[in-house]
Each structure stands twice: as C-alpha cells, then as structure tokens.
N, C-alpha and C positions, 0 to 999 in steps of 0.2 A: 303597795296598795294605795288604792285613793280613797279618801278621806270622805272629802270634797270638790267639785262638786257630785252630783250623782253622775249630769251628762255634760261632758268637758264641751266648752264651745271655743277652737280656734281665734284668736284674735292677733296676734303679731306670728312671725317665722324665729323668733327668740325669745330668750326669757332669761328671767334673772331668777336662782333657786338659792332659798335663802335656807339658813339652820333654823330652827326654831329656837329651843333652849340653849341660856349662852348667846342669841346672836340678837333677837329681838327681845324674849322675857327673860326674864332673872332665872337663873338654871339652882335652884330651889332643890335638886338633888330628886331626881323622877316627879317634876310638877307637874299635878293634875288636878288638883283642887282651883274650881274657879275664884275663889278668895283670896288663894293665892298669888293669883293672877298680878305682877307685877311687870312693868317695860323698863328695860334699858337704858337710861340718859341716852337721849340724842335717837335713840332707835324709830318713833315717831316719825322726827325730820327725817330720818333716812327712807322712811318707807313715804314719805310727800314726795320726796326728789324723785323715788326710782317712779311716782305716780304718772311723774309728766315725759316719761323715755317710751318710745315703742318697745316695750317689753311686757310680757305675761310674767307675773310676780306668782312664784310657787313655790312654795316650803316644802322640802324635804326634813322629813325628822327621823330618826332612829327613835323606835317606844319601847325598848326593851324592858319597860317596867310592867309592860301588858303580857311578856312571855314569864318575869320573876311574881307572877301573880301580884305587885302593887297596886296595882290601877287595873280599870276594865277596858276595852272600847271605848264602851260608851261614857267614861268619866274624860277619857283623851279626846271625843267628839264634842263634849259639853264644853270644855276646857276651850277648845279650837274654834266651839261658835262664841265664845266670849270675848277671845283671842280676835276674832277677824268682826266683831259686831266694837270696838273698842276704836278699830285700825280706821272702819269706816266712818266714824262717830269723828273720829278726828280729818278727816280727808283723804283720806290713804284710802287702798286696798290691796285685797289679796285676792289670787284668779282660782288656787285652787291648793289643795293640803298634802299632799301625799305622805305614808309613815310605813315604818317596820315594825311587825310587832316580835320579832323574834328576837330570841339572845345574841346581841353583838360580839365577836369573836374573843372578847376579855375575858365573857360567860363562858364560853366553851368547855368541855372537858378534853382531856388531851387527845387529839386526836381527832375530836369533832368539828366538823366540815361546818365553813360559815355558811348563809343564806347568800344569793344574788342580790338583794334588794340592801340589808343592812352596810351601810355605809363603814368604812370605806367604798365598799362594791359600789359600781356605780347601777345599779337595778332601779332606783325609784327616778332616777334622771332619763333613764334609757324609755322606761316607763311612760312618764310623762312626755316625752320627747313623740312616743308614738303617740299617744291621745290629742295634745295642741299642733303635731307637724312643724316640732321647731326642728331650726338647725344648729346643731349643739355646738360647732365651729362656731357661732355667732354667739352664744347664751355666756352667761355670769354665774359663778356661784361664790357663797359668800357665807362663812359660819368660821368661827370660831378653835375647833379641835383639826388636829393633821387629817383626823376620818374623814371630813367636810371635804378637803383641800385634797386628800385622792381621790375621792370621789369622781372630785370635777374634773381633775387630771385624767383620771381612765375617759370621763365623757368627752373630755377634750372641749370642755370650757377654758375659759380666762376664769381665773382664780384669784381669793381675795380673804386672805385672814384678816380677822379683827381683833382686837386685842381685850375684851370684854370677856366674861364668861369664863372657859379654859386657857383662853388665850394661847393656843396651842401648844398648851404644857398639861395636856389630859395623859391618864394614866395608860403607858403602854403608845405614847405618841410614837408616829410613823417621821424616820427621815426622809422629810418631803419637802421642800421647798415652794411656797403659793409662788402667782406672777406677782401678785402684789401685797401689801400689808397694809394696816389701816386701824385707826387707833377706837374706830366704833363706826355701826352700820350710817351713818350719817356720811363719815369720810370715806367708806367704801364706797357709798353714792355716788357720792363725786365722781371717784375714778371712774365708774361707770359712765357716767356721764361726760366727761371727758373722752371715753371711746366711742361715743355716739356723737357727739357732738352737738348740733343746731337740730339733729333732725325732727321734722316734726311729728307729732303722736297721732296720727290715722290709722285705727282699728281696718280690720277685713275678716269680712263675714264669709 
C-alpha cells in the first residue's frame, strides 16, 4: 500500500527502495511515536548521496505493528511525514512511502498464508514498480534484515545489506545472501553510486 504520495509522479526508470526502521531510523522496536523519532549515524549522508543519482528514493516498510493493534495508520503516516519533513530540512528526500500493515510471516499461526506485499514478498516493490514505470533490473534495494534482501532478490534488484539495525541477524533470518554489504546507509550509497557512475540527474516528466 502507498503511503505517500497520494498521486505518484514518474520521475527516473529506477529507483532505489530503502527499509525504513533499522535502515534510516533507530528501529525503537515498532516506532511510531514522532518523539521518538531518531536517525541513524551517517543515514543523512546516505540519503544526500542517493539525492544527487537519477533515482526515485522509495521506502518500503513492513508495519506490522498496525495489524498487532500497536500503532494506527494514522500514528505510521504522522511518524512518516516527520520522517520525510526532517530528510528534506536537511537536503535529502524521499519520492514516496509505501508499507504493509499486515502480520509478517513470524506472526503467523501455523499454517497461515503470508500477504503478497509484507516482505520478504516482494509486493510493495512490484507495487511501486507499476505506479513510477521503473525497471526493477535497474533499481537498489537496501535495509538491514535478510526479509529486505529477498525482497529485492525476488524483484530482481541489486541488493545491499547494512549492518545497522538487525544487521541481518533478525529473528527467524532467511539463508540469503545480498550482492553486496555495507557497514551503514552512507556506504551502501556509494556502492550505488559506483553502479551509476558520473551519470547525470535529469528528471522526466
């Protein structure tokens, strides 16, 4: 489901989808209090670097604290516009939110069928993939837990663990291997940037 915006607008053929908790904020254990509202060392500069790559910067998050009754919605949209009024405040941004509010497959009871969207499943990539017209052969993804890092593999991103957060020793972690690794969303920038290279950042409407 998207977040944000209400009406997606096109701007590159790729993108880069980042984790939310764990990968940008402080993973606070279901945060959704904007108080709590904490970044990452170096998470900032990572979101500057990916600013200047022709890429659409989009968050994928799993909110399963909206299907275990902790958080509402609307306490994960308030949280998100703090979240991306913070990112811009400092020169960065973000193009758009997307989230799952259902129980991720840990929650499940025996037997029970995961959703499409909650990550690992790659649903909120595929998602957004049809609203900006990326080419997910082209796109990045980049968080924290093995769920992030199949995700991107089913979508058929280039993939990039960081070692912040879970550092992919979450509970119930998938034998998955990213393309790459990266000691915080700053150094995953790079590598990004290293795959693009010089090109220059020209928007299309």
């Amino acid at each position: 489901m998207r977040d944000w915006p209400q009406k997606p607008t096109p701007h590159y053929r790729a993108a880069v989808f980042l984790d939310r908790d764990g990968t940008i904020n402080v993973d606070s254990h279901y945060p959704h209090q904007v108080e709590s509202l904490e970044f990452i060392p170096r998470a900032i500069d990572g979101l500057k670097l990916l600013a200047m790559v022709p890429l659409d910067i989009i968050i994928v998050s799993n909110q399963a604290g909206i299907a275990l009754d902790i958080f509402t919605r609307e306490h994960m949209s308030q949280f998100n516009v703090e979240l991306r009024s913070r990112i811009e405040h400092a020169g960065a941004h973000i193009d758009a939110f997307y989230f799952c509010p259902h129980l991720e497959p840990r929650h499940l009871p025996p037997g029970g069928s995961p959703c499409a969207c909650s990550k690992p499943s790659p649903g909120m990539l595929l998602e957004a993939a049809k609203d900006f017209e990326l080419d997910l052969s082209r796109s990045f993804l980049i968080g924290d837990k093995t769920s992030d890092i199949a995700a991107g593999e089913n979508a058929g991103c280039v993939t990039i663990l960081i070692k912040t957060g879970k550092a992919g020793r979450e509970e119930g972690a998938l034998p998955i291997e990213p393309k790459h690794s990266a000691e915080n969303l700053y150094e995953a920038s790079l590598i990004v940037q290293s795959y693009l290279g010089k090109k220059e950042k020209v928007r299309y409407v």
